[in-house]
SERO-4910 file (N, C-alpha, C, O; in steps of 0.05 Angstrom, whole numbers):
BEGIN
 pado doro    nc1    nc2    nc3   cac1   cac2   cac3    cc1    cc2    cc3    oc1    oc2    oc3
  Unk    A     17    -24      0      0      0      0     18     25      0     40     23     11
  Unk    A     11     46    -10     19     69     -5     32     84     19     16     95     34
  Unk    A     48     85     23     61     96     47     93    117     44    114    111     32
  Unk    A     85    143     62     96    171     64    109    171     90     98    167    111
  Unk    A    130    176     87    142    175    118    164    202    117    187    205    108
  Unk    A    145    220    131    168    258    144    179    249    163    174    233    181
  Unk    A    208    273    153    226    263    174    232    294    170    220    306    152
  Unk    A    251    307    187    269    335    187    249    351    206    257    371    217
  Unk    A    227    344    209    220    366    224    230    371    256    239    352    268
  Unk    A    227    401    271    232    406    294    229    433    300    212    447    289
  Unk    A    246    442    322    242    475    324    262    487    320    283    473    321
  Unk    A    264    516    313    277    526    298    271    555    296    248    565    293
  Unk    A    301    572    301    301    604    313    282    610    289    277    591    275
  Unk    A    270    633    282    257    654    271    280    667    253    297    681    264
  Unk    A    280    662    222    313    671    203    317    639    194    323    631    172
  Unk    A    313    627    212    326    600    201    310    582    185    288    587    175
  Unk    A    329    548    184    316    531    164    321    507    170    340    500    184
  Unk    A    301    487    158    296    466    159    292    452    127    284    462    106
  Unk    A    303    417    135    299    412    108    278    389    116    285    376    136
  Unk    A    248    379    103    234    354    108    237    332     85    231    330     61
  Unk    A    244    325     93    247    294     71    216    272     72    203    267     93
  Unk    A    209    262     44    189    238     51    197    216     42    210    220     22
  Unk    A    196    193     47    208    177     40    175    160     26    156    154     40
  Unk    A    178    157      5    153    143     -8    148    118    -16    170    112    -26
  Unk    A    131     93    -20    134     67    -20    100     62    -31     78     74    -28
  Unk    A    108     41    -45     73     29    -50     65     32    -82     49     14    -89
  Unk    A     71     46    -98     65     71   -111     87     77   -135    110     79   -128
  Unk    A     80     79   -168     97     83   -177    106    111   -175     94    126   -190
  Unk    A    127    125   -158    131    150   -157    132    169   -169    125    192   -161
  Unk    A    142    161   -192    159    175   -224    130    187   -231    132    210   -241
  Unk    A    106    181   -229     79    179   -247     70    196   -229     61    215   -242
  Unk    A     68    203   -202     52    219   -179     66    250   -188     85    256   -202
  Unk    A     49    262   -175     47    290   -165     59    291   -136     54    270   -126
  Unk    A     72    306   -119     88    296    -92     79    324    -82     87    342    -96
  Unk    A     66    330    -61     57    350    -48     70    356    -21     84    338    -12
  Unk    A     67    382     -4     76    382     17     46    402     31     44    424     21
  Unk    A     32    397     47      9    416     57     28    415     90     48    405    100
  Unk    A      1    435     97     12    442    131    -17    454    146    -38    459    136
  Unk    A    -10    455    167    -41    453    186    -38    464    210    -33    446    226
  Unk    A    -38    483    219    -28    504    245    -59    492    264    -79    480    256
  Unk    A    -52    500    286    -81    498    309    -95    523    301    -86    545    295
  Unk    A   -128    509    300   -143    530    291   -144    547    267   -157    568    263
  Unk    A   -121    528    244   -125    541    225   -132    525    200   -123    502    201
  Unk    A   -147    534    174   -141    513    155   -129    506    141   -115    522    129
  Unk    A   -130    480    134    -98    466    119    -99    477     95   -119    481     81
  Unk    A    -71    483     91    -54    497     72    -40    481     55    -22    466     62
  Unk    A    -53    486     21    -22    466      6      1    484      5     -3    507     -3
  Unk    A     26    476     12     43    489     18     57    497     -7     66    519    -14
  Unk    A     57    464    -26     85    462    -57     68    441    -66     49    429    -56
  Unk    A     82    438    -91     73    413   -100     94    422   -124    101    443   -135
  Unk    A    102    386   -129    114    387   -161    101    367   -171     86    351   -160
  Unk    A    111    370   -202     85    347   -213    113    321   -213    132    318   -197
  Unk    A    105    305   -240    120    286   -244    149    295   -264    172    287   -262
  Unk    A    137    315   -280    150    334   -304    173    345   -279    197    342   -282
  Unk    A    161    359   -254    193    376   -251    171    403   -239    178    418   -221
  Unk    A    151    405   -249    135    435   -252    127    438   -220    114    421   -208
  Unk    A    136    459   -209    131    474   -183    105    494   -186     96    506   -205
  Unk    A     96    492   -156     71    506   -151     77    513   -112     76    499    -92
  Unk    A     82    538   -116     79    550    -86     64    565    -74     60    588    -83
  Unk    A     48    555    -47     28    579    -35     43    602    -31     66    597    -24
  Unk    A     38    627    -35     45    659    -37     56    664    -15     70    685    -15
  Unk    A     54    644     15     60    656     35     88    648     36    106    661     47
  Unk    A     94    620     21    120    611     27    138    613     -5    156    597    -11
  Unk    A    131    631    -19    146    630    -40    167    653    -46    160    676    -45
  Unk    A    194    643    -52    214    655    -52    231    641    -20    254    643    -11
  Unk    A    213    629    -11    233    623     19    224    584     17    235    570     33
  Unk    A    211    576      3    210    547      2    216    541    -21    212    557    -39
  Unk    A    229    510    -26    228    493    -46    231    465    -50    249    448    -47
  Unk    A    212    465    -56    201    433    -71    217    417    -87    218    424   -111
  Unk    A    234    388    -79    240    377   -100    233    353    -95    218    345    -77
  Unk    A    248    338   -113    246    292   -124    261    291   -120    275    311   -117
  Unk    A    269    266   -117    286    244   -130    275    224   -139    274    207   -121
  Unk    A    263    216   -164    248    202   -179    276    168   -178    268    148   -190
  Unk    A    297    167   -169    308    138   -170    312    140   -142    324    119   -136
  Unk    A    309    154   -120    306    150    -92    279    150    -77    278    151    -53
  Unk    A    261    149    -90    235    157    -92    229    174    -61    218    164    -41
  Unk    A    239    196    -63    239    210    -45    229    243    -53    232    248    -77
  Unk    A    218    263    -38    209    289    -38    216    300    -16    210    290      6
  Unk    A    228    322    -18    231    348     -5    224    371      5    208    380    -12
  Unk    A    225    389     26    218    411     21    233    425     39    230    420     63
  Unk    A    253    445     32    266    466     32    271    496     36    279    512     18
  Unk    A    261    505     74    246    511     82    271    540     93    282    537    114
  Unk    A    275    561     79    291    588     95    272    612    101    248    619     96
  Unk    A    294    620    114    275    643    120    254    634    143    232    643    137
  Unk    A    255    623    162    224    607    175    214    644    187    224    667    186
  Unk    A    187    629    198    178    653    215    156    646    228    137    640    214
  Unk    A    152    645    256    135    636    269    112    631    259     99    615    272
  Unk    A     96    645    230     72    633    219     82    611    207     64    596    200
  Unk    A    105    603    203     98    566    187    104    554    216    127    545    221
  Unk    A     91    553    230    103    540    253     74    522    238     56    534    227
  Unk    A     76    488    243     45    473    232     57    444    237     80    441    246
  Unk    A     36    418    227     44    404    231     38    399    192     18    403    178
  Unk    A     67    387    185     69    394    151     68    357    147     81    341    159
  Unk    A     53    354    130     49    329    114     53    326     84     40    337     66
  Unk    A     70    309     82     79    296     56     56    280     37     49    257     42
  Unk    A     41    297     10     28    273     -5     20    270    -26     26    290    -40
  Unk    A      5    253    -41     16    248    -64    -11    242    -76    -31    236    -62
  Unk    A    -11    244   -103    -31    240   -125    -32    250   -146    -22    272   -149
  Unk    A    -45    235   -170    -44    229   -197    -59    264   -207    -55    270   -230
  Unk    A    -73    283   -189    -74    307   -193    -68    329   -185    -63    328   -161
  Unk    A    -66    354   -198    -49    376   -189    -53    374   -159    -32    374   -146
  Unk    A    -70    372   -149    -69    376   -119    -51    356    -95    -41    361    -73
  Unk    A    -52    335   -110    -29    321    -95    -41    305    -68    -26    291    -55
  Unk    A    -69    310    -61    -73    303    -45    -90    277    -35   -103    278    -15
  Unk    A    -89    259    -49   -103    225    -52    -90    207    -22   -102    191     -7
  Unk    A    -63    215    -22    -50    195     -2    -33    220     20    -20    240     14
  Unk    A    -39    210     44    -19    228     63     -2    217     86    -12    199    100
  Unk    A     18    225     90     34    221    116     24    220    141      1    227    144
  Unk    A     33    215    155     26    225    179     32    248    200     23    251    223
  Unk    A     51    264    183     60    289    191     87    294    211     99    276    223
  Unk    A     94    322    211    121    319    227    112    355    235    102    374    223
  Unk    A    125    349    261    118    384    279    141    404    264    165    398    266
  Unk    A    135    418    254    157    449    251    147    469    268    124    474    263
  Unk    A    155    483    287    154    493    302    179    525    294    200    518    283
  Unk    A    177    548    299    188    567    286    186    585    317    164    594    323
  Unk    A    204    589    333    202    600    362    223    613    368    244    601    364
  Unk    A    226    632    376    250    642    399    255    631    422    273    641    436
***
């Protein structure tokens, strides 16, 4: 079956960065869409990135220019590439994946980023 497994997350000064890795299984990868969303308390979930299978990037406005999305289509692995933090991405960010732009058919189980002094 399908299975997403985040790792990199933690806390982290306000200026700084983090990298999340997913490690993907089940699933021909190369063919998916690979997403990254996020989900703060009390707020609603956010797609964060997404690349397709091609390479093609898609960033929410709040994190663009300070995030980035990649593959490794022979490690079947996804990224996300996180400077600049600032206490609003503080969320709990999930890795996921699907056959449309949205990316969102299959999900992780998430990993804490936390952005604090």
């Amino acid at each position: 079956q399908v299975q997403l497994v985040e790792s990199g997350g933690g806390l982290v000064q306000p200026g700084g960065s983090l990298r999340l890795s997913c490690a993907a299984s089940g699933f021909i990868f190369s063919i998916y869409t690979m997403g990254w969303y996020r989900q703060a308390p009390g707020k609603q979930r956010e797609r964060v990135a997404v690349i397709t299978s091609h390479g093609t990037t898609n960033y929410a406005d709040s994190v663009k220019g300070r995030f980035t999305i990649s593959r490794d289509n022979a490690k079947n692995t996804a990224s996300l590439e996180m400077n600049s933090l600032k206490p609003e991405d503080t969320a709990v960010y999930y890795c996921t994946t699907g056959l449309t732009r949205e990316a969102d058919d299959y999900w992780g189980q998430g990993t804490q980023v936390t952005v604090s002094s």
